[in-house]
VOVEX-354341 format. One record per residue: residue number from 1; x, y, z of N, C-alpha, C in turn. Coordinates in steps of 0.05 Angstrom, whole numbers, padded with zeros to 5 digits. Example, Ala and Ser with C-alpha at 12.3 -4.5 7.8 and 13.67 -1.06 7.14 Angstrom:
# VOVEX-354341
{1,{00264,-00114,00156},{00246,-00090,00156},{00264,-00066,00156}}
{2,{00257,-00045,00142},{00273,-00021,00143},{00258,00001,00157}}
***
This chain:
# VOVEX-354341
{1,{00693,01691,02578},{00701,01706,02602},{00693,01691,02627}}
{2,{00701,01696,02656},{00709,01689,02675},{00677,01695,02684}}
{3,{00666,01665,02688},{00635,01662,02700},{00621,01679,02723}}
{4,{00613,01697,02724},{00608,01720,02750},{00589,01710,02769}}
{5,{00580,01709,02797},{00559,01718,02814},{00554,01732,02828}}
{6,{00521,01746,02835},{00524,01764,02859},{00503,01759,02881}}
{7,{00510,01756,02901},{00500,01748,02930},{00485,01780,02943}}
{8,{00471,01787,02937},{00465,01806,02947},{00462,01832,02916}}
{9,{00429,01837,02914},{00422,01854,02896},{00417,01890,02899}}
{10,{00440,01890,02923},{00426,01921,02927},{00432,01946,02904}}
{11,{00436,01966,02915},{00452,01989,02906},{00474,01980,02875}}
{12,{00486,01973,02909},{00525,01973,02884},{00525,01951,02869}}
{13,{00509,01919,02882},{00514,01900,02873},{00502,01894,02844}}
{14,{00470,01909,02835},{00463,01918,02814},{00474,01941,02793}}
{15,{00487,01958,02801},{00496,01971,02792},{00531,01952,02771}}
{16,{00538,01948,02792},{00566,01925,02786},{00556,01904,02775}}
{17,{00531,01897,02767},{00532,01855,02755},{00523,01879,02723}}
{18,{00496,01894,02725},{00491,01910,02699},{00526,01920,02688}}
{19,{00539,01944,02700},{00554,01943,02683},{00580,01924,02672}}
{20,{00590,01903,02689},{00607,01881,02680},{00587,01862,02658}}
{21,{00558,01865,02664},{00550,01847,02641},{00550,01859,02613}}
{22,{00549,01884,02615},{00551,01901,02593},{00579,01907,02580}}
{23,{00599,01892,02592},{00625,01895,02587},{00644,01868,02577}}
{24,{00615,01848,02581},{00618,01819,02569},{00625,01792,02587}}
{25,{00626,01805,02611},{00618,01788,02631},{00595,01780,02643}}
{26,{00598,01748,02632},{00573,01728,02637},{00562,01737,02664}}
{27,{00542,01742,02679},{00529,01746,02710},{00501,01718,02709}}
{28,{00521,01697,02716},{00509,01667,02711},{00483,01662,02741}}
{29,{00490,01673,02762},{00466,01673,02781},{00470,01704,02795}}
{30,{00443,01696,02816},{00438,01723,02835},{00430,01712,02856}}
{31,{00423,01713,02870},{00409,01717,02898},{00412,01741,02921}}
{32,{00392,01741,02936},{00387,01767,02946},{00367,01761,02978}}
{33,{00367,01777,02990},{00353,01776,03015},{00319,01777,03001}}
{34,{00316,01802,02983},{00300,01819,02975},{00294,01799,02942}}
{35,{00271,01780,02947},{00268,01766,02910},{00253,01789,02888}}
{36,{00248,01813,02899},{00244,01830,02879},{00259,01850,02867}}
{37,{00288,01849,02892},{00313,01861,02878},{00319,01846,02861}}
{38,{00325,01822,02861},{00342,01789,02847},{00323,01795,02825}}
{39,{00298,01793,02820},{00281,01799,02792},{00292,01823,02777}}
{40,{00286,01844,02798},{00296,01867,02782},{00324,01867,02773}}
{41,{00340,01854,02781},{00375,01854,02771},{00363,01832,02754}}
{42,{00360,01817,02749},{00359,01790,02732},{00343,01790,02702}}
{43,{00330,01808,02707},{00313,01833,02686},{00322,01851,02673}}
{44,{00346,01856,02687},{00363,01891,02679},{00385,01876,02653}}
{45,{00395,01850,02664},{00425,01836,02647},{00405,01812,02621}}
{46,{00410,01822,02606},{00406,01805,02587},{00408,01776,02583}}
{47,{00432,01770,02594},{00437,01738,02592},{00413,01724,02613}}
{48,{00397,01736,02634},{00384,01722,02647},{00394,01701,02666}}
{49,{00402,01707,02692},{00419,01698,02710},{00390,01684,02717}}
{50,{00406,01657,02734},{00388,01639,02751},{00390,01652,02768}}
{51,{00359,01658,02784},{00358,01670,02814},{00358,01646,02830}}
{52,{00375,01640,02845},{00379,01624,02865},{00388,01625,02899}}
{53,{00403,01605,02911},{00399,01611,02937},{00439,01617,02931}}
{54,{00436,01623,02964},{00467,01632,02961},{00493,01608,02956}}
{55,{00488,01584,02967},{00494,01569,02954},{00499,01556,02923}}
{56,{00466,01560,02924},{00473,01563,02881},{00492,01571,02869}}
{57,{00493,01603,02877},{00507,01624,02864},{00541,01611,02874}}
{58,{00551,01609,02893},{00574,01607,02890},{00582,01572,02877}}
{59,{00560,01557,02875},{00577,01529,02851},{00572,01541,02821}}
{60,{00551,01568,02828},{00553,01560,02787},{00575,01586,02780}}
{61,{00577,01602,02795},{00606,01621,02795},{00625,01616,02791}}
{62,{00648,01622,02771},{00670,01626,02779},{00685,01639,02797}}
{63,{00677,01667,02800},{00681,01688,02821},{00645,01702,02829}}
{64,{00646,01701,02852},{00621,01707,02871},{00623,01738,02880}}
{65,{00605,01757,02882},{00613,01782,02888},{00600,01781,02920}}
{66,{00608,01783,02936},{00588,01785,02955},{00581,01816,02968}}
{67,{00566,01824,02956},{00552,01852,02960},{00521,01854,02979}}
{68,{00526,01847,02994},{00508,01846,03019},{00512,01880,03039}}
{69,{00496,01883,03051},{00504,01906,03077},{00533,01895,03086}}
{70,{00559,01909,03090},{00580,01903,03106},{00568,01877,03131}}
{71,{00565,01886,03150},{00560,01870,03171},{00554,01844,03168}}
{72,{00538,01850,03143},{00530,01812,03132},{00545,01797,03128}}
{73,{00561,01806,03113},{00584,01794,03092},{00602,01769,03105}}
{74,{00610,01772,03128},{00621,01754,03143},{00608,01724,03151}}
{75,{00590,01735,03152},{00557,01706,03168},{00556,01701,03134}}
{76,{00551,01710,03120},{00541,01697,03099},{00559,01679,03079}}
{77,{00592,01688,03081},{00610,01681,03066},{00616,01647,03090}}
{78,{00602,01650,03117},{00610,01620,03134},{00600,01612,03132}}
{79,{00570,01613,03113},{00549,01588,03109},{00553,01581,03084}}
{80,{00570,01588,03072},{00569,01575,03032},{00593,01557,03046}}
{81,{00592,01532,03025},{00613,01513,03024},{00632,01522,03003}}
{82,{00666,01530,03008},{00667,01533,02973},{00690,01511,02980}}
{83,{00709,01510,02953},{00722,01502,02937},{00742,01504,02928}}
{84,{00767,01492,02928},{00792,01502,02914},{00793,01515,02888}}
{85,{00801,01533,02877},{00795,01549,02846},{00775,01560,02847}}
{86,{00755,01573,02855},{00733,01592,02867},{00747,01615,02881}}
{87,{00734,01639,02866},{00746,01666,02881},{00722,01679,02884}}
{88,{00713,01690,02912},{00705,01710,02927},{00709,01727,02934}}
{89,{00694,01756,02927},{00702,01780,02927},{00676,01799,02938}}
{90,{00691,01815,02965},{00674,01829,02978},{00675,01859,02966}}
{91,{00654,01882,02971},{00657,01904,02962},{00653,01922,02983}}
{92,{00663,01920,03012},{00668,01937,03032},{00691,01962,03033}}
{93,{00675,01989,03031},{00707,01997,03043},{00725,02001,03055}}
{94,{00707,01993,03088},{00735,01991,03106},{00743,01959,03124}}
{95,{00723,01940,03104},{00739,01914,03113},{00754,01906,03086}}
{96,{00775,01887,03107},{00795,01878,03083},{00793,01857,03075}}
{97,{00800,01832,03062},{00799,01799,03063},{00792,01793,03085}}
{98,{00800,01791,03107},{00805,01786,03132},{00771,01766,03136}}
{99,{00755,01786,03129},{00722,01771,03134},{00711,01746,03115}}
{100,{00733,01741,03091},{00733,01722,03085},{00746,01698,03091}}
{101,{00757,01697,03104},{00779,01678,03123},{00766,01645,03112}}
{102,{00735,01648,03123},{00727,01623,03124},{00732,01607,03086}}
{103,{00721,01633,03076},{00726,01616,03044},{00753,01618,03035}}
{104,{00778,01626,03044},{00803,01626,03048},{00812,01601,03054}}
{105,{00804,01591,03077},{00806,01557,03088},{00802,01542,03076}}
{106,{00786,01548,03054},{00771,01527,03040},{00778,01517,03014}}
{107,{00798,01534,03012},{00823,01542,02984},{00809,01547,02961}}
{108,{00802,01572,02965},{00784,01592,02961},{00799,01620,02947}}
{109,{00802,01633,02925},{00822,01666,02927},{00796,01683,02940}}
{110,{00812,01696,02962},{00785,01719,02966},{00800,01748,02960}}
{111,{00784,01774,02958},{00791,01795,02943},{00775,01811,02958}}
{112,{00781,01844,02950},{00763,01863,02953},{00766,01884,02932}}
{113,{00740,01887,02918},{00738,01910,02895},{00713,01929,02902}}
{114,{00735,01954,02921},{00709,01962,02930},{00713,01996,02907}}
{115,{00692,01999,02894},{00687,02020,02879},{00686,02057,02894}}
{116,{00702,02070,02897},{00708,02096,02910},{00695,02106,02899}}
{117,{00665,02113,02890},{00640,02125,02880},{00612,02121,02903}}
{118,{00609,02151,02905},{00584,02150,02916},{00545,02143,02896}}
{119,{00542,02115,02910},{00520,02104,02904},{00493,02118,02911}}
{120,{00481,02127,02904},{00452,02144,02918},{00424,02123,02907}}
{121,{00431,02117,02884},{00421,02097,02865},{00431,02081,02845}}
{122,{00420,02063,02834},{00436,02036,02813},{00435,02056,02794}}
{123,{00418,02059,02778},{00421,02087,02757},{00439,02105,02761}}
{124,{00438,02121,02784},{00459,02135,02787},{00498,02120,02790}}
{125,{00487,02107,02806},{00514,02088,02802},{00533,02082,02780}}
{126,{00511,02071,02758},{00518,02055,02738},{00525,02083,02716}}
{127,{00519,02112,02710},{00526,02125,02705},{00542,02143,02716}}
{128,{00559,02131,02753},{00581,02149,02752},{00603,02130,02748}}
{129,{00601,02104,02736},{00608,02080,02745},{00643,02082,02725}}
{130,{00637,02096,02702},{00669,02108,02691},{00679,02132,02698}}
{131,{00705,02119,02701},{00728,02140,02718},{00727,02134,02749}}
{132,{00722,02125,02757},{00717,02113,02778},{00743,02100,02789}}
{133,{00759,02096,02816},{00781,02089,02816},{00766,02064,02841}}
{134,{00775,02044,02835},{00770,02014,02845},{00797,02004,02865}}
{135,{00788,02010,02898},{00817,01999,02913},{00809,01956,02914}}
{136,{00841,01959,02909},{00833,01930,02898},{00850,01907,02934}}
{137,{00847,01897,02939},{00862,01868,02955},{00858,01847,02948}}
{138,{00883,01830,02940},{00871,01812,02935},{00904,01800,02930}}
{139,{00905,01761,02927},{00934,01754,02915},{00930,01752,02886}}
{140,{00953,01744,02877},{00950,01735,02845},{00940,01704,02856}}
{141,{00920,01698,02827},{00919,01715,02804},{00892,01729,02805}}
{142,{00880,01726,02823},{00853,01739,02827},{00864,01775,02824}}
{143,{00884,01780,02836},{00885,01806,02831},{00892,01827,02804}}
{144,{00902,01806,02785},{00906,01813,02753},{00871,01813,02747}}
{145,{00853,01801,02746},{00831,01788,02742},{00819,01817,02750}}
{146,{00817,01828,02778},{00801,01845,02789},{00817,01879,02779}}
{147,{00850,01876,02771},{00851,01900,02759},{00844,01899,02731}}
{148,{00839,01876,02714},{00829,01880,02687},{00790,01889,02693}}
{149,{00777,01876,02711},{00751,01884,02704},{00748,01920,02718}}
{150,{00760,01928,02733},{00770,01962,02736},{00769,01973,02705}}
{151,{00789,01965,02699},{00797,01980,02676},{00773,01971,02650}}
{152,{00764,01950,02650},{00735,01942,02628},{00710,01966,02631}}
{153,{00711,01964,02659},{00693,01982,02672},{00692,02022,02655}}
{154,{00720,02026,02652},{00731,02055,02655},{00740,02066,02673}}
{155,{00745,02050,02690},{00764,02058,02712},{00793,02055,02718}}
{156,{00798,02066,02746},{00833,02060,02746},{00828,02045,02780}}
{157,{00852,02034,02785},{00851,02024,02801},{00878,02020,02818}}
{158,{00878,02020,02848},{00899,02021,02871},{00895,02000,02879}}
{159,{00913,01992,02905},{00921,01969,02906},{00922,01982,02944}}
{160,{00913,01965,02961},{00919,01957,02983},{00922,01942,03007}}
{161,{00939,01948,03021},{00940,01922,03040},{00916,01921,03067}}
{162,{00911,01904,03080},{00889,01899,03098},{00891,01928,03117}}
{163,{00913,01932,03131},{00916,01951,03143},{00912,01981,03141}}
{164,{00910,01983,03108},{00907,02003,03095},{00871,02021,03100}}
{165,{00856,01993,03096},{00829,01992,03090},{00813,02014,03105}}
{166,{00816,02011,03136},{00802,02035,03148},{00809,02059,03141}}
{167,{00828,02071,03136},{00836,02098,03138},{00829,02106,03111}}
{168,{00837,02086,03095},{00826,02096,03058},{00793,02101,03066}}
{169,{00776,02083,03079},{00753,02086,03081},{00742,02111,03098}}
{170,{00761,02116,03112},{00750,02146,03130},{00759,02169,03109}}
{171,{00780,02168,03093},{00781,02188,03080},{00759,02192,03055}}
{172,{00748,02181,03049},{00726,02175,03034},{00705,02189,03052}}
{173,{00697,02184,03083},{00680,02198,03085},{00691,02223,03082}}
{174,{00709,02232,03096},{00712,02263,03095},{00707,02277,03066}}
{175,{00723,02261,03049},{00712,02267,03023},{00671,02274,03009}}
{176,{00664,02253,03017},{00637,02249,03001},{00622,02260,03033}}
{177,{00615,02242,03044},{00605,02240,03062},{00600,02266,03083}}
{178,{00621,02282,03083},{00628,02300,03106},{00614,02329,03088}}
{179,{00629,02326,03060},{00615,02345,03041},{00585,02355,03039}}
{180,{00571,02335,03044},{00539,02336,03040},{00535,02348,03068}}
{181,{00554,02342,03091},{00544,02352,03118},{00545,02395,03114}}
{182,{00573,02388,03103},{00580,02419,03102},{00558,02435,03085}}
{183,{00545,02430,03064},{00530,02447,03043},{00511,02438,03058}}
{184,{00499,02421,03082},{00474,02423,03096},{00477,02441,03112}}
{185,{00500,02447,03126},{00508,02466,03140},{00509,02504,03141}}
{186,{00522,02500,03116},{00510,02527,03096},{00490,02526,03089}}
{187,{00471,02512,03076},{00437,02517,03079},{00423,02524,03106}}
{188,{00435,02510,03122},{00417,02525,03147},{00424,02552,03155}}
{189,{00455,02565,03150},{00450,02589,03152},{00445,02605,03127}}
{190,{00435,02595,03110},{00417,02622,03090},{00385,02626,03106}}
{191,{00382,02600,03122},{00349,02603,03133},{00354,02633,03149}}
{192,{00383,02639,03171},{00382,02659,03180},{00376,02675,03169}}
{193,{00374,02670,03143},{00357,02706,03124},{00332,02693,03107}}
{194,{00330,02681,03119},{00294,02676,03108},{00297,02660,03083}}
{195,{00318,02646,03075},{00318,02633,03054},{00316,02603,03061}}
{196,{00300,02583,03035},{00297,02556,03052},{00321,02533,03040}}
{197,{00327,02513,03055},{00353,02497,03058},{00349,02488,03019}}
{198,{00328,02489,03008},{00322,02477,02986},{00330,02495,02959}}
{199,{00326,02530,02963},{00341,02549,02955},{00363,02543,02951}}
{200,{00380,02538,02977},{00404,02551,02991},{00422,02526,02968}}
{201,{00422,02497,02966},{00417,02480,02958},{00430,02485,02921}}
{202,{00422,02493,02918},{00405,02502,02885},{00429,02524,02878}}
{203,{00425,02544,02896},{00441,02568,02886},{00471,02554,02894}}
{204,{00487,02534,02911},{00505,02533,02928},{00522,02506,02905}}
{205,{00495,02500,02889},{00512,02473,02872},{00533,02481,02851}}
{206,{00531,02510,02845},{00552,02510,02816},{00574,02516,02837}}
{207,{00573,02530,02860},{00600,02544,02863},{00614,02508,02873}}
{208,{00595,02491,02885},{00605,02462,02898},{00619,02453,02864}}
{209,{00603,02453,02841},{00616,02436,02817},{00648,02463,02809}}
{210,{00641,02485,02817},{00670,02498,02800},{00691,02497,02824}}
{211,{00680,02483,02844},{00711,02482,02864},{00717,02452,02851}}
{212,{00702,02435,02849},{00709,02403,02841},{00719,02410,02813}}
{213,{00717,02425,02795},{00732,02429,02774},{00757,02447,02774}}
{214,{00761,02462,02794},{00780,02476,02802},{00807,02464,02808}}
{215,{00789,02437,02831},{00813,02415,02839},{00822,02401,02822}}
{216,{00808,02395,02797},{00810,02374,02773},{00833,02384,02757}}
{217,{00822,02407,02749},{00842,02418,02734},{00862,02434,02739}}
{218,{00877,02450,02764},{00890,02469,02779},{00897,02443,02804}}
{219,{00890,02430,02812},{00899,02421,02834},{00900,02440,02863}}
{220,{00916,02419,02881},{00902,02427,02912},{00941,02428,02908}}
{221,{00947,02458,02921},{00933,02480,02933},{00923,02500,02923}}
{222,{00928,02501,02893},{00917,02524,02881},{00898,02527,02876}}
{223,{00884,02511,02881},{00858,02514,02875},{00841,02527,02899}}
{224,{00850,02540,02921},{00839,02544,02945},{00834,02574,02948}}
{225,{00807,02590,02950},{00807,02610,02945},{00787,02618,02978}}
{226,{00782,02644,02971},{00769,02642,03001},{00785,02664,03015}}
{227,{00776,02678,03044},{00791,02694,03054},{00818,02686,03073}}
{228,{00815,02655,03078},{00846,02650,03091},{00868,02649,03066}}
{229,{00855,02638,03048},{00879,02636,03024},{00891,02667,03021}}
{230,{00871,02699,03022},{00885,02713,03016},{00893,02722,03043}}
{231,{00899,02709,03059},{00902,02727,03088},{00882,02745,03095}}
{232,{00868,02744,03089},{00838,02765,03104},{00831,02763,03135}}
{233,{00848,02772,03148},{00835,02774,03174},{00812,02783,03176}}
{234,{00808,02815,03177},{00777,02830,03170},{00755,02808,03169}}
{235,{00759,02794,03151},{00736,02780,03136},{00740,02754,03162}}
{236,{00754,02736,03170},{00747,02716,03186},{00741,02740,03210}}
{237,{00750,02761,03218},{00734,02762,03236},{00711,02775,03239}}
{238,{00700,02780,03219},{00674,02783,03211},{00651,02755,03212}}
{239,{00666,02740,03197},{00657,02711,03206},{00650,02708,03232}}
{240,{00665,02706,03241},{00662,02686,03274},{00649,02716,03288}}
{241,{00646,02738,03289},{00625,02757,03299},{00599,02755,03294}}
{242,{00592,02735,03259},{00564,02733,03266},{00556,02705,03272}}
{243,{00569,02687,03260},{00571,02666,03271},{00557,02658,03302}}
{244,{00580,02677,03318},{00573,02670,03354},{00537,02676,03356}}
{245,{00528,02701,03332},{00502,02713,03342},{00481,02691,03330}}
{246,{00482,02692,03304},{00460,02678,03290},{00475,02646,03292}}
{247,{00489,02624,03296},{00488,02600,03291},{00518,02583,03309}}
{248,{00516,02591,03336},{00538,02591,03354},{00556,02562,03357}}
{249,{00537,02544,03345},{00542,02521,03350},{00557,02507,03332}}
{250,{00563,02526,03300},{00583,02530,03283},{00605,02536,03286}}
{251,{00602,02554,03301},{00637,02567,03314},{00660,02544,03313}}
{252,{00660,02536,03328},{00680,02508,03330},{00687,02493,03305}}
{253,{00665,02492,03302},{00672,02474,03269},{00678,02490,03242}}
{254,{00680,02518,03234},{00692,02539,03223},{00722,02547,03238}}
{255,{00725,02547,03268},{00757,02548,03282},{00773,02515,03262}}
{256,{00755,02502,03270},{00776,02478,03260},{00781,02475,03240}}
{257,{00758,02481,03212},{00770,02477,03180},{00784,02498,03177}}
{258,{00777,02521,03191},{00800,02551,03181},{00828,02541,03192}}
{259,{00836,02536,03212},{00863,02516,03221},{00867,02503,03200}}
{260,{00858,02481,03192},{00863,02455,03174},{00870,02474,03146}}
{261,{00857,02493,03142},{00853,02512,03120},{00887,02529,03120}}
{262,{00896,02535,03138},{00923,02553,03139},{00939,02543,03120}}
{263,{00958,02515,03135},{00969,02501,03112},{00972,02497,03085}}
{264,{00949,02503,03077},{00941,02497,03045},{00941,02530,03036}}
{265,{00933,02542,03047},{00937,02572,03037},{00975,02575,03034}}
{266,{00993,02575,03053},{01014,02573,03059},{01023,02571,03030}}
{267,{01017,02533,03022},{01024,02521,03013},{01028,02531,02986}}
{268,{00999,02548,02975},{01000,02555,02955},{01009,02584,02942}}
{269,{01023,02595,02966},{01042,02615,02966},{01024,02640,02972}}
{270,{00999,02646,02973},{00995,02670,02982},{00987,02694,03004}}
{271,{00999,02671,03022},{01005,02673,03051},{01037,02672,03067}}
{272,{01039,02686,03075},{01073,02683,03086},{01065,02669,03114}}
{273,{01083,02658,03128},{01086,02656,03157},{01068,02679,03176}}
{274,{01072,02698,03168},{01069,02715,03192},{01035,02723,03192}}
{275,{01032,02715,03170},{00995,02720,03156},{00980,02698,03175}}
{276,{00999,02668,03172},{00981,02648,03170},{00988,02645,03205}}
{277,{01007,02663,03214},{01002,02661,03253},{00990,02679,03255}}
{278,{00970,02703,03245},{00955,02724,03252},{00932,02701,03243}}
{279,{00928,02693,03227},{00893,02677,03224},{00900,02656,03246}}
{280,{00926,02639,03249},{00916,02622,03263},{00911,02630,03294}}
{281,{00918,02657,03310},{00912,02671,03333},{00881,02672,03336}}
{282,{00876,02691,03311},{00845,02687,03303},{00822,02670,03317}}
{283,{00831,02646,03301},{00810,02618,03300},{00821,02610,03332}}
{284,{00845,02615,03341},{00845,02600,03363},{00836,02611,03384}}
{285,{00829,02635,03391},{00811,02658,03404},{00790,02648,03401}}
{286,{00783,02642,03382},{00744,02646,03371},{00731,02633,03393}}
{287,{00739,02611,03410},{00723,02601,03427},{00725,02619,03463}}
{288,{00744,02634,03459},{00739,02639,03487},{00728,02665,03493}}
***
């Protein structure tokens, strides 16, 4: 199999050399900012990669991963010399090739396989690491290459163009990222009743796992329950009455997901027109 390196031992980059090496891909060097990450990855893969400099890693590579902090990735990919038949591959999700330009010049394939899974840890990583959907960039044949190690992995994998890259990456936050804001959000108001964010937390995780299984298996819109789905005026405006008292600074941001929220009720039929312009009067009042 197709000789691997990785430039950078953090998070994803350990998580990604452990499971491709476990999937029978050689991970021939490492290097790292951090020489006790590079031990610890070089420790984790059996074959025993040379820890080397970044240089090293991309002559003894066939394909180089360069998994550094985003920002890096660019400065670091203009100080390696590469080579015609050498492919480089970044794992950003909202840059595209574009930051590989320099090892592009150099007739070079560059790529991006960036994994749509939230990393908290390599352990954790590496066990959410199947089913996992991998957005891929890249030309042939590097891009046959990066949809077969997707699929080695247990994953599936999409395909996009440079232009694509930011917006897939912002919807990712809203997805993962925005989620953790909202259930922090609802923990602070259970404190309004004396309960602590660590409770709130605890009791708030099954109903978070049976909406993510709701969407899995029922899909979006049906899966959408709640008082705008049944047209409940009463109840939103019960909401935003205590809202304004105990946590005012919520208001706004409950007007705008209940908005965003109409549509999808609509959608899933148990709302007519005339329901979903009485909630949306509602939410659009709530601020004045």
């Amino acid at each position: 199999m197709l000789k691997i390196g990785f430039i950078g031992a953090g998070t994803v980059g350990t998580a990604l050399a452990i499971c491709l090496s476990r999937k029978g891909y050689p991970v021939v060097a490492v290097s790292s900012r951090s020489q006790t990450s590079a031990r610890f990855l070089a420790q984790a893969i059996g074959s025993r990669p040379v820890l080397s400099n970044n240089q090293g890693v991309a002559e003894a590579a066939e394909l180089t991963f360069i998994t550094t902090p985003d920002d890096a990735i660019a400065s670091v990919v203009s100080e390696i010399k590469w080579h015609r038949g050498q492919s480089v591959v970044h794992c950003s999700g909202a840059d595209s090739t574009d930051i590989l330009a320099s090892a592009k010049k150099s007739g070079a394939y560059v790529g991006v396989f960036h994994p749509l899974q939230t990393f908290a840890s390599s352990q954790q990583a590496i066990e959410n690491m199947p089913g996992t959907t991998f957005a891929l960039e890249a030309e042939e044949p590097l891009l046959d290459t990066l949809k077969e190690m997707a699929t080695a992995l247990g994953g599936h994998w999409i395909v996009l163009k440079a232009e694509d890259k930011v917006i897939y990456h912002a919807a990712a936050v809203f997805a993962c990222n925005y989620l953790v804001t909202l259930v922090k959000l609802a923990g602070d108001l259970w404190q309004t009743f004396g309960i602590s964010p660590e409770t709130a937390s605890q009791a708030l995780l099954p109903l978070l796992k049976g909406t993510i299984n709701n969407m899995a298996t029922v899909g979006i819109p049906e899966c959408l329950t709640g008082p705008i789905a049944r047209g409940d005026t009463g109840t939103v405006k019960k909401h935003l009455r205590a809202l304004k008292k105990a946590a005012p600074d919520l208001v706004a941001s409950y007007r705008e997901l209940g908005l965003k929220t109409i549509p999808i009720a609509v959608a899933k039929g148990r709302i007519n027109q005339e329901q979903a312009g009485q909630l949306e009067a509602i939410l659009r009042q709530a601020t004045d």
